[in-house]
N, C-alpha and C positions, 0 to 999 in steps of 0.2 A: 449502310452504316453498321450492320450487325457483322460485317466479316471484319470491320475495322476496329470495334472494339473488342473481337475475337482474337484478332491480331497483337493488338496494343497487352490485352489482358493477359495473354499466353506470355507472352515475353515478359510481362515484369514481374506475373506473377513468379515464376522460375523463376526468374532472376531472385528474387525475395527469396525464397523457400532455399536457396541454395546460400544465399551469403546467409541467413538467419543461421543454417547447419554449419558453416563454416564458425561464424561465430560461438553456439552452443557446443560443438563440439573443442573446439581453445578451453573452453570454463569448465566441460564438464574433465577434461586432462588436469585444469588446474585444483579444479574441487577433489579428484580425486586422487591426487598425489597428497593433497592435505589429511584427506579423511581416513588414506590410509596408514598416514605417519601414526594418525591417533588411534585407529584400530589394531594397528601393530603393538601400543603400547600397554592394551588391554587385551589382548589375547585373540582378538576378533581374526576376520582373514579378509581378504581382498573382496572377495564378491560383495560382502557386507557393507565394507567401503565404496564400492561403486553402487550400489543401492543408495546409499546418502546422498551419492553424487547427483544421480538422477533426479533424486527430490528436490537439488537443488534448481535443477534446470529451468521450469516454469519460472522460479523467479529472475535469471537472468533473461527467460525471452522476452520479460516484461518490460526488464530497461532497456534492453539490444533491439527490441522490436522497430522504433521509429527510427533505428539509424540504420538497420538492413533494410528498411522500406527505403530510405536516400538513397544508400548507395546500388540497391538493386535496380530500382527506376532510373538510374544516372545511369548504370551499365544497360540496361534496355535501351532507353534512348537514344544512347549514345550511338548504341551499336548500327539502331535503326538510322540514324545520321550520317553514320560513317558510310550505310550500304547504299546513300540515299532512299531508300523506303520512304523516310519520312518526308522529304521531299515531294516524293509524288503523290503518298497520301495528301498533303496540303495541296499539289495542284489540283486532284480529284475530289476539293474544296474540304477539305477538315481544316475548318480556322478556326481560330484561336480560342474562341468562344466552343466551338465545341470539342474541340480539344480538354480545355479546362474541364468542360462537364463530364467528358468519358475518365477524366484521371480521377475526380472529386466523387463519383461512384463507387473505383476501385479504392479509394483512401477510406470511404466510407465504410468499406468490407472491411480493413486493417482497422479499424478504428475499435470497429464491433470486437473484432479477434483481441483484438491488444485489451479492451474493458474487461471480455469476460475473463479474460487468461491472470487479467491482475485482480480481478474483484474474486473470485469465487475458484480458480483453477490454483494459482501460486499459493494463497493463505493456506488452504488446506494440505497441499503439498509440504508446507513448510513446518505446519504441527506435527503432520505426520514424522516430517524428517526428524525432527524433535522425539515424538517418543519414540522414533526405531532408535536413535542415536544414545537413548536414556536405557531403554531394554538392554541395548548391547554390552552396556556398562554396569547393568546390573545397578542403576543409581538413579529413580525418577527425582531428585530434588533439583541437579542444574537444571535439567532441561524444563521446570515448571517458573514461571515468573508469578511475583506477587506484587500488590498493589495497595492504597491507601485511596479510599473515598470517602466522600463527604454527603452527608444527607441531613435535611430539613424535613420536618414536619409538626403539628398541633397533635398533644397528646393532655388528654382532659381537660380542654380549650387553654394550653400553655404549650409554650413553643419549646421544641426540643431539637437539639443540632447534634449529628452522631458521627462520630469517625471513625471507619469502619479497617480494617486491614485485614487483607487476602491474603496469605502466607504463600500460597499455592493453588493450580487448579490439579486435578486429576487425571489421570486419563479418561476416564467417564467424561466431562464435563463436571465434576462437582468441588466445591469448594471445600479446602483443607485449611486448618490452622487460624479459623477464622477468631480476630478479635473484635466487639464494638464495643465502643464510648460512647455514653449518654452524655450529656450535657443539657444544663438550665439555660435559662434566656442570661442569666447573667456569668456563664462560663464555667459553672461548677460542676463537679464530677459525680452525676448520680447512680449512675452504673456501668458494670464491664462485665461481659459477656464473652466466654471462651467457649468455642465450638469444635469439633475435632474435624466435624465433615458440615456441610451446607450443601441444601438442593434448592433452586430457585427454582420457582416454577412460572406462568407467564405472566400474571397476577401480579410478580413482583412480593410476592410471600416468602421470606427465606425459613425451610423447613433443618433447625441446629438440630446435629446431635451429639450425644455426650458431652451433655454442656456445666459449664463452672461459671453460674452468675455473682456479683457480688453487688449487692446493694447497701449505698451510704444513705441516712435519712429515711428508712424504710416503716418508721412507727413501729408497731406491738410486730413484732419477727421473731420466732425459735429460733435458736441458736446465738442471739446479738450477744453484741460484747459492747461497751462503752468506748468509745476514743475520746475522750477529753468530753463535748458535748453533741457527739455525735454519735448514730447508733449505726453498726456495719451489720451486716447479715449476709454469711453463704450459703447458697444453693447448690445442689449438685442434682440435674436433671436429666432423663434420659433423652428426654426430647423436649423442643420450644418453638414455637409460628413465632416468626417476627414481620411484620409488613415495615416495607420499606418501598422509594419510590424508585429505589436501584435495583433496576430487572436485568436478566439475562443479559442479554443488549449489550447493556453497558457496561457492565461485570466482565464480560469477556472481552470489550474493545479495550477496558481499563487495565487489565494484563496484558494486552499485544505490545509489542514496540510498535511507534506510529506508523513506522514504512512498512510492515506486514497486515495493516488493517484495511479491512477495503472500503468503501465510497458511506457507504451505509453505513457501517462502526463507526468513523470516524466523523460521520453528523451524529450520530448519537450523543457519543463522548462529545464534541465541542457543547452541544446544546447541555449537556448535564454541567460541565465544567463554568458554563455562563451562569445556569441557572443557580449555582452552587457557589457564584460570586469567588470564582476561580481563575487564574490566567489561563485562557483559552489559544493565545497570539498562533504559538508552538503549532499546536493540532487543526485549525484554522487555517494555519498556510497550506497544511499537510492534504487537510481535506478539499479544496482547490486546487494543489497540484496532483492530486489524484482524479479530480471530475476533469479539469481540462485535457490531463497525458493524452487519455485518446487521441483529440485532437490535433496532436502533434504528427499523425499518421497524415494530417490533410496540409499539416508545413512542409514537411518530408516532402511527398508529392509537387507541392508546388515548385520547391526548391528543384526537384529533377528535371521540371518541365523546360526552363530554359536552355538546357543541355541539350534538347531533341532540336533547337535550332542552331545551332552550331556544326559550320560546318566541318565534316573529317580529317582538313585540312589545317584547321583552327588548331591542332591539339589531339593525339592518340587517347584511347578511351583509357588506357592508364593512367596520364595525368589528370584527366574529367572522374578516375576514381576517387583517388588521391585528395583533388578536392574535394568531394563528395564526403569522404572520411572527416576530412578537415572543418568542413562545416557543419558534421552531425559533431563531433569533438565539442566543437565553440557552442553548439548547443546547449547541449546536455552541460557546459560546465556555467554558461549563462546561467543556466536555467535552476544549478546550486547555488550559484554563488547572490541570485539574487530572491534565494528563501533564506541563505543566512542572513542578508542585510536586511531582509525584510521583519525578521526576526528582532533583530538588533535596533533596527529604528521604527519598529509599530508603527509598520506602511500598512496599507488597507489588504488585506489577503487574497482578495480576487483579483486585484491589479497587480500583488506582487507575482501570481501564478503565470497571468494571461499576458506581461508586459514580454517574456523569450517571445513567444508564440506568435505575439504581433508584429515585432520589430524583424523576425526573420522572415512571416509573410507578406511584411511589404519590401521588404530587399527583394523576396523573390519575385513580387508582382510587376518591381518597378525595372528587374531584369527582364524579366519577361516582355512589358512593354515596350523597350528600349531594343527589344530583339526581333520585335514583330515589326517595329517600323521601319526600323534603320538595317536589320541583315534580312 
């Protein structure tokens, strides 16, 4: 059994590895005629452009991944079909059952590959591509995203709600531009806090600095002025500890766009966004469709395996690509268009992630079955 899944794994690995190339190399021609229209316009040169390109590539292996795993295992099997091979491995008893097991191994490898490449390979890739793209322009401001958070806590056993907004992150990691609102239990504006730079540390301590506090209602204060029957007070500090319950973590998942956050960001952010009495629906689906993607390397697979009984005759391996493509297609467009409905009609989020994934692996089980008894 060990030369046969030596066999089975040579072939579709290569097959994989080669359509995956076929495919990153299409995107990285296409990222790179884009990147360099724009580095043209900024005085940059090519080589520069196709560095961006590059950065871009982890993140399209991540969505192309579970449809070169189809269509490569469709072209292995196929091919082993067409030679009969597979044929005689089934008479030399590889049925069905462990057939299934020797694929559900190799999907289990693509699985690991496609996780870590989207959780920890592509996001970093993708800031990175961000400030080469910002150096080159001589311009860190696009390429920084800011955000608006929300934070609860007891402050001298009175509750206080604060709304915080991020201007920008740095390239350090540290936070620029920062504004926070204080607010009372019944909505009133107790202070606002201007920070030029912010270090969070793990603690969840935001360490301001060159700060412009302004406190309304502040009692006996140098400097107050009266507003009608309220007393204002500025500060100009060089430095301020603020504890908050928004750590690192969440600060950094709450600037990513959803589809660049990986598995762990984005239960952070859902869990802070619930706890914060926030709509979570959006990031929710996001973060389910990001735990199960893996998985989709073991649909993939399944879907190939009926192709290895079909006989040579049945259909050239070009037409068995072809549907191959076609199937990973109707996936992948499943599998969007049933996060925007789910979106739309606050369907439960792990049913709307896992309903592609199920409905294709029982089409393919139920081919499968239909193949083992009747061809």
């Amino acid at each position: 059994m060990r030369t046969v899944r030596r066999l089975l794994y040579k072939d579709i690995v290569g097959s994989v590895v080669l359509v995956a190339l076929a495919f990153l190399s299409l995107f990285f021609f296409i990222d790179f005629v884009d990147e360099l229209e724009r580095m043209t316009r900024i005085g940059a040169g090519g080589g520069k452009a196709a560095l961006l390109a590059v950065m871009e590539l982890p993140g399209h292996f991540y969505e192309l991944f579970p449809i070169a795993v189809l269509i490569g295992a469709i072209v292995a099997l196929a091919r082993l079909a067409q030679s009969s091979e597979f044929t005689i491995l089934r008479t030399g008893g590889l049925g069905p059952a462990r057939a299934l097991t020797l694929l559900a191994g190799l999907a289990a490898a693509f699985a690991v590959l496609t996780f870590v490449v989207g959780d920890y390979v592509a996001p970093q890739f993708e800031r990175s591509g961000d400030d080469m793209r910002a150096s080159f322009s001589h311009d860190t401001s696009p390429a920084k995203r800011g955000a608006w958070l929300k934070d609860h806590r007891q402050v001298d056993g009175q509750d206080r709600s604060y709304s915080v907004k991020v201007g920008r992150v740095g390239t350090g990691g540290e936070l620029e531009d920062v504004h926070i609102y204080e607010f009372d239990a019944e909505g009133r504006l107790m202070t606002r806090t201007e920070a030029e730079k912010v270090d969070v540390d793990a603690q969840g301590v935001w360490h301001l600095q060159a700060v412009k506090r302004t406190v309304w209602n502040p009692g006996a204060a140098s400097n107050a002025s009266p507003v009608g029957d309220v007393v204002v007070s500025e500060q100009q500090l060089d430095k301020l500890d603020w504890q908050s319950s928004l750590h690192a973590g969440v600060i950094a998942a709450a600037v990513l766009p959803a589809m660049s956050m990986s598995t762990l960001e984005l239960y952070r952010y859902t869990k802070h966004l619930s706890a914060q009495e926030q709509s979570a629906q959006a990031h929710n689906i996001q973060f389910w469709r990001k735990a199960l993607y893996p998985f989709a390397c073991f649909v993939m697979v399944a879907l190939a395996l009926p192709f290895a009984y079909l006989h040579g005759r049945s259909g050239g391996i070009s037409i068995k690509v072809f549907g191959g493509i076609m199937l990973g297609i109707s996936f992948m467009l499943l599998n969007n268009v049933a996060g925007h409905l789910g979106l739309l009609k606050n369907w439960t989020p792990w049913v709307v992630a896992a309903t592609p994934s199920l409905l294709y692996l029982g089409l393919s089980m139920a081919a499968f079955t239909w193949l083992v008894r009747y061809r």
